[in-house]
C-alpha positions in Angstrom: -61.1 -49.3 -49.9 -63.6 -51.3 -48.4 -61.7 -53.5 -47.0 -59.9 -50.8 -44.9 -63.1 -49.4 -43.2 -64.4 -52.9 -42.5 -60.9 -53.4 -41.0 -60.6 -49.6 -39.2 -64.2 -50.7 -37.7 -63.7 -53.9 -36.6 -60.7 -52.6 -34.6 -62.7 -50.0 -32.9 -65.6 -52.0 -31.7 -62.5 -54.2 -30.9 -60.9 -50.8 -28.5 -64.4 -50.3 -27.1 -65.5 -53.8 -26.1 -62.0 -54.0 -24.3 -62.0 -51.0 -22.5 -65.8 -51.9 -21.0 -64.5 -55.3 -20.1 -61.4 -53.7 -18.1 -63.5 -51.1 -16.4 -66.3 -53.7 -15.5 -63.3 -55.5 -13.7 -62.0 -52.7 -11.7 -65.3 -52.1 -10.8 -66.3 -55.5 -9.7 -62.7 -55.7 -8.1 -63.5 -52.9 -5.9 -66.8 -54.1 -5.3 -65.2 -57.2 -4.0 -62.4 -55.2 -2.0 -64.8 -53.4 -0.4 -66.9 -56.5 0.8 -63.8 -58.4 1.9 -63.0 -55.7 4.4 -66.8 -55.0 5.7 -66.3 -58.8 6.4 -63.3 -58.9 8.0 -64.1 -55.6 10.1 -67.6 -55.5 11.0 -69.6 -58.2 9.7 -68.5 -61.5 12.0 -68.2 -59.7 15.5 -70.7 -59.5 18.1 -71.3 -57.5 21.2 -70.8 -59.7 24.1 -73.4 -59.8 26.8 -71.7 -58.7 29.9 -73.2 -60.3 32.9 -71.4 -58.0 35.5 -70.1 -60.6 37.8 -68.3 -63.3 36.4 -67.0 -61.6 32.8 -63.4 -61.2 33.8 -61.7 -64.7 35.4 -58.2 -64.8 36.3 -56.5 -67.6 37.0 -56.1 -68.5 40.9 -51.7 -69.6 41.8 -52.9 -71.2 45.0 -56.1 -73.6 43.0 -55.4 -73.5 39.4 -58.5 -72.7 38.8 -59.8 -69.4 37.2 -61.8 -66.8 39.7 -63.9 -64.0 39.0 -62.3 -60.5 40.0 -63.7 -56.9 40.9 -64.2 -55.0 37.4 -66.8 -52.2 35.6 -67.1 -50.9 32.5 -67.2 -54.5 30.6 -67.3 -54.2 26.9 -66.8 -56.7 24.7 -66.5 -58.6 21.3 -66.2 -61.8 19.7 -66.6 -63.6 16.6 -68.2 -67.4 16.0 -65.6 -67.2 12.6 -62.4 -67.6 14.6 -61.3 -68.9 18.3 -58.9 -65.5 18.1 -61.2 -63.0 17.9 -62.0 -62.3 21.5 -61.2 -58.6 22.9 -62.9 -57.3 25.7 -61.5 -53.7 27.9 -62.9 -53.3 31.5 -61.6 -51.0 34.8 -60.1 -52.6 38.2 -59.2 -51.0 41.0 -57.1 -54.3 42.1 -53.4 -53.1 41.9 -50.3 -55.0 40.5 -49.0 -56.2 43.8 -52.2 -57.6 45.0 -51.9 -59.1 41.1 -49.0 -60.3 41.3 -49.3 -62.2 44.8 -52.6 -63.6 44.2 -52.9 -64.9 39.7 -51.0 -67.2 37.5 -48.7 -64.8 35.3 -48.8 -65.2 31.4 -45.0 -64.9 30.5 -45.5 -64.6 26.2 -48.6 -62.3 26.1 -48.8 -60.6 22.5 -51.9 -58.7 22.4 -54.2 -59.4 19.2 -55.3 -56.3 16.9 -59.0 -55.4 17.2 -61.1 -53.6 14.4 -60.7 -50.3 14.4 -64.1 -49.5 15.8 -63.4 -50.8 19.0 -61.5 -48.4 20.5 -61.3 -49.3 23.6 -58.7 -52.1 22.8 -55.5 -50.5 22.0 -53.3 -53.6 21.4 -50.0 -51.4 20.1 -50.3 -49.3 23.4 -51.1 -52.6 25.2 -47.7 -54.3 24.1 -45.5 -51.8 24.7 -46.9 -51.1 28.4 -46.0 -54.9 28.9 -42.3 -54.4 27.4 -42.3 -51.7 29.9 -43.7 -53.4 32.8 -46.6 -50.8 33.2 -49.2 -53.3 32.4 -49.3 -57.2 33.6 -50.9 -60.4 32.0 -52.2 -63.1 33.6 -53.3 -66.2 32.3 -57.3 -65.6 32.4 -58.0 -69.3 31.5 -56.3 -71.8 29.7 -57.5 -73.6 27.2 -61.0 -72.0 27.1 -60.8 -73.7 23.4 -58.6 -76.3 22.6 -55.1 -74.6 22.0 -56.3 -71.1 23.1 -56.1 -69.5 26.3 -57.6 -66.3 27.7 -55.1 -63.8 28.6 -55.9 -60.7 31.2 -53.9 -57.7 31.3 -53.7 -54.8 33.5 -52.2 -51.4 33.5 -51.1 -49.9 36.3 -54.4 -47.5 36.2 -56.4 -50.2 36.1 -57.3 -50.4 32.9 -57.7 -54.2 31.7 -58.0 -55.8 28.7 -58.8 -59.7 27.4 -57.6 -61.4 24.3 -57.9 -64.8 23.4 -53.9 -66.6 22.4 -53.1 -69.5 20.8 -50.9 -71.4 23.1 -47.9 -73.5 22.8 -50.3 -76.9 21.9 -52.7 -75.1 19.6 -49.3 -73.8 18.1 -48.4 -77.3 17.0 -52.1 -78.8 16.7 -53.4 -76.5 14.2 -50.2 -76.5 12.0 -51.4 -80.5 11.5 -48.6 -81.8 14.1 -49.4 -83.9 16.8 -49.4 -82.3 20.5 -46.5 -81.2 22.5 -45.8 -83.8 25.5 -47.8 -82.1 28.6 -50.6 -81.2 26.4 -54.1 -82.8 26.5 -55.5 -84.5 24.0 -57.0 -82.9 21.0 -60.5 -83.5 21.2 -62.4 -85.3 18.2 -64.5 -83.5 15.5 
């Protein structure tokens, strides 16, 4: 008989013990969950400064060169963690013709997601008005990191937006092939 109890016992501290140990995992799990996406959402951006003149550069078709245009209402974000994590929304009153005539288009612009707290920067909305043609992206500057240019998009209300894209080099570059002909030199480090 006492062999049975010792048994009967052993087997319910046995129950117990495992039952903490897989409810201290789903609580540490969602612990972890929960810090993962606090990370990813809030915890690397930053406000960016706005200096009000020179926030918003499009890139020039008769230089080259990028040029700052007429904008208000500057708001934007960035992160130190990744060269992708730029989104800024501003207001123009320049319209698409005047666009069109005067700044380098960007011919593959995919707008990026931004957290959801930054509401400004609708990227869904933002690619479809593209598809559509009621919005335009120009190349804002290129290469503004190695392999990642700055695009600029405008709606036909004048709402703009910014993302940073990894370009055709950075494409190649950062999957640990060497650059595309026509692409500069990585630079060391």
């Amino acid at each position: 008989m006492r062999r049975c109890l010792c048994a009967d016992r052993s087997r319910g501290i046995r129950g117990v013990s495992g039952k903490l140990i897989a409810g201290a995992i789903v609580v540490i799990s969602l612990v972890a969950g929960i810090a993962m996406y606090y990370l990813q959402v809030y915890a690397f951006y930053d406000e960016v400064a706005a200096s009000g003149t020179d926030d918003v550069r499009m890139t020039l078709l008769a230089t080259g060169q990028p040029e700052a245009i007429l904008y208000e209402d500057f708001e934007a974000i960035d992160s130190e963690s990744s060269p992708i994590r730029y989104r800024a929304c501003f207001t123009t009153n320049l319209s698409h013709p005047m666009l069109s005539e005067t700044y380098v288009a960007y011919d593959k612009a995919e707008p990026l997601v931004a957290p959801g707290w930054f509401q400004c920067f609708d990227a869904k909305a933002l690619g479809a008005a593209l598809e559509q043609g009621r919005a335009l992206a120009f190349m804002g500057t290129e290469n503004i990191t190695y392999g990642i240019d700055r695009v600029v998009a405008v709606m036909e209300d004048g709402r703009g937006y910014v993302w940073h894209q990894i370009n055709h080099c950075g494409e190649k570059v950062y999957d640990g092939q060497p650059a595309p002909e026509g692409c500069p030199p990585k630079p060391e480090g």
